[in-house]
PARO-593049 format. One record per residue (C-alpha): residue in one letter; y, x, z. Coordinates in pm, 1 decimal. Each point is the difference from the previous one (the first is absolute). Last residue first. Layout:
# residues N
+--------+----------+----------+----------+
! residu !    north !     east !       up !
+--------+----------+----------+----------+
!      A !        Y !        X !        Z !
...
+--------+----------+----------+----------+
END
This chain:
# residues 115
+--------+----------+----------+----------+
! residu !    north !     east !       up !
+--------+----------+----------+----------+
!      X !  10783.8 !  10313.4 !  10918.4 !
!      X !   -358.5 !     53.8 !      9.1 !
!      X !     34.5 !    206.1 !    366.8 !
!      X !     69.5 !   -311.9 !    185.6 !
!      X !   -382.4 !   -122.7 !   -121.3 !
!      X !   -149.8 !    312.2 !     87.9 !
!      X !    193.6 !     31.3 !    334.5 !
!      X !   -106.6 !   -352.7 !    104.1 !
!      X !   -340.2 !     11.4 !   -102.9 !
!      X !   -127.1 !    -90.5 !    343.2 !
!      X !    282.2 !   -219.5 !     34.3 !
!      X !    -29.9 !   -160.9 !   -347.5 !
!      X !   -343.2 !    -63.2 !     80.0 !
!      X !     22.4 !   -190.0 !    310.3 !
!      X !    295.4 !   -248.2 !   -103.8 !
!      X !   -197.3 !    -27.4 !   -315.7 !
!      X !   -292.7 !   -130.7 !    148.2 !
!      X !   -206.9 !    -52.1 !   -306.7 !
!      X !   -207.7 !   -364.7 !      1.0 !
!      X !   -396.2 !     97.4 !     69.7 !
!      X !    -96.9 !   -360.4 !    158.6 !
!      X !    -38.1 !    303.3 !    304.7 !
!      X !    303.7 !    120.7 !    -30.2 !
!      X !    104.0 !    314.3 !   -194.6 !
!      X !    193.5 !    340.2 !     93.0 !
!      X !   -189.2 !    -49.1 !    318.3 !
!      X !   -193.3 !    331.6 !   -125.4 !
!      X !   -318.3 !   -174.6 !     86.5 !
!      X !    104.5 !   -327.6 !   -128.2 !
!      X !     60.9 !    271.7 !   -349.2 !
!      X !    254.1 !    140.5 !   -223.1 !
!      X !   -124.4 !    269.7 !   -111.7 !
!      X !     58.0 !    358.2 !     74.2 !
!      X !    264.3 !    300.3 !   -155.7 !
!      X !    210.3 !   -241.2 !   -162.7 !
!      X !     72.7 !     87.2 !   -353.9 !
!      X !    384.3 !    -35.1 !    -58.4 !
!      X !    212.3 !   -163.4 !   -256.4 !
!      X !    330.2 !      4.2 !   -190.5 !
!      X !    202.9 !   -235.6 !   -296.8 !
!      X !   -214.4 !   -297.8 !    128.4 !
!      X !     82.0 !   -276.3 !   -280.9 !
!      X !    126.8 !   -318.2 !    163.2 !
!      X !    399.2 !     25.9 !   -106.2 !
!      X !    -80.1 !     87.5 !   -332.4 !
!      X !   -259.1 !   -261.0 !   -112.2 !
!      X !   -340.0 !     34.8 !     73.6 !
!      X !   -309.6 !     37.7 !   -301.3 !
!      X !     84.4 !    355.8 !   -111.0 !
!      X !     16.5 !     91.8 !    379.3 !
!      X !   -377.4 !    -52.7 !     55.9 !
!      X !   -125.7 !    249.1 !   -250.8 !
!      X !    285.6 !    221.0 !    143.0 !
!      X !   -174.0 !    -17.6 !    329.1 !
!      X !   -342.0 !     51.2 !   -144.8 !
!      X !    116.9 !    355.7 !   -161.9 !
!      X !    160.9 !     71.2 !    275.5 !
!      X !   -332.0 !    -43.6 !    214.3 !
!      X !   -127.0 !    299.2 !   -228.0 !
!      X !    288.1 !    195.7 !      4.7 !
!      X !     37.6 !    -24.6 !    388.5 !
!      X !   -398.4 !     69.7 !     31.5 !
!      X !     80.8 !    367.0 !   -215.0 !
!      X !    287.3 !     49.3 !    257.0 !
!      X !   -223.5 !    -30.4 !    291.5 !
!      X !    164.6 !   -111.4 !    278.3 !
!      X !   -200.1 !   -275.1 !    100.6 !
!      X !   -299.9 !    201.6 !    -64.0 !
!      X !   -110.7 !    185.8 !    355.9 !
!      X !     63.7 !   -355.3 !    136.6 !
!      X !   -162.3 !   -161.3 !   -233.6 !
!      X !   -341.4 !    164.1 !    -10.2 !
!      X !   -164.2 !     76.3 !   -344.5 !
!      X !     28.2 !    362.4 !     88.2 !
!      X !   -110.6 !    269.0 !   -222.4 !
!      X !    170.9 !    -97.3 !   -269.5 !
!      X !   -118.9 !     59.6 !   -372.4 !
!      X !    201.1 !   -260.3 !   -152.7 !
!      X !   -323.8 !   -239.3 !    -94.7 !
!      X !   -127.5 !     23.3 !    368.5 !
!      X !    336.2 !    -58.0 !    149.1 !
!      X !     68.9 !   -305.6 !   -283.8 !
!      X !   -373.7 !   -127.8 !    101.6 !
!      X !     77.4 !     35.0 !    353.4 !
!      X !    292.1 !   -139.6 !      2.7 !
!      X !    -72.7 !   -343.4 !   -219.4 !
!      X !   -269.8 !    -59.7 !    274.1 !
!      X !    286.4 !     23.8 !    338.7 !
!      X !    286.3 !   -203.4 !   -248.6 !
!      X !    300.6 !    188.3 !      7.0 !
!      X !    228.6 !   -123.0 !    291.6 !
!      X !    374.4 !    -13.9 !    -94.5 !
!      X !    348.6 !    -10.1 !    181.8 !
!      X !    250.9 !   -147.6 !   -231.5 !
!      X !    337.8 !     58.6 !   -112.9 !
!      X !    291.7 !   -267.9 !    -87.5 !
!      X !    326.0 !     84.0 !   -103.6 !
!      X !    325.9 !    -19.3 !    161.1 !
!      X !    -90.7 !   -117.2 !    311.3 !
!      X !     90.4 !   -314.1 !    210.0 !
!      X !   -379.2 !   -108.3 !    -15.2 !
!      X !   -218.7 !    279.9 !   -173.0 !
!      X !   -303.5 !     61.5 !     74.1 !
!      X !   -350.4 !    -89.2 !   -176.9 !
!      X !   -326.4 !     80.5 !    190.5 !
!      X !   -282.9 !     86.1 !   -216.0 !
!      X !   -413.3 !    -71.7 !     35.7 !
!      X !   -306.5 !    120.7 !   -246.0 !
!      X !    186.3 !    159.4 !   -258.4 !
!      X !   -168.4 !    191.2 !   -251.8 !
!      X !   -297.7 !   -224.3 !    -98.8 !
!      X !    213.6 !   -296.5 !    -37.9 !
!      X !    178.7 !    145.8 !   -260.4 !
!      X !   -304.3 !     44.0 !   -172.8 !
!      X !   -106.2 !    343.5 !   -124.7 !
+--------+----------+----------+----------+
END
């Protein structure tokens, strides 16, 4: 599968850390297939996101991407968020630009919890 098929949307954190980590949406279609193809019986993020089978997978992507950063840019730990980031969700705007200020507070614990 495509790289692009994996991860639909990511957040990367970091600034005054030792390491950076990122907060990752699967892509909604790519799901459902993997789900289907794993034998899950939900295809739903939220019952997913902590899957560890779905960590493996997206690992697999993430390390894909890390062979082409150098050291200091390479995310050494992620997360799957349990929704989207969406207008609806107010973790986007409406020209559909992240609101990190948003999403690192509702993920605050998550986030913290990666270092």
């Amino acid at each position: 599968m495509a790289l692009e098929d994996e991860i639909a949307q990511a957040m990367i954190y970091g600034n005054s850390r030792p390491h950076m980590v990122a907060l990752i949406v699967p892509d909604a279609e790519w799901l459902v297939s993997w789900a289907k193809e794993c034998g899950k019986s939900a295809a739903r993020l939220e019952k997913l996101a902590n899957d560890k089978d779905l960590h493996k997978a997206i690992d697999t992507a993430v390390s894909r991407i890390n062979k082409r950063l150098s050291n200091i840019e390479k995310v050494r730990k992620f997360a799957i968020a349990t929704e989207a980031f969406t207008i609806e969700n107010e973790q986007m705007t409406p020209s559909l630009k992240l609101r990190r200020h948003v999403v690192k507070e509702v993920y605050k614990d998550t986030l913290e919890g990666m270092y």
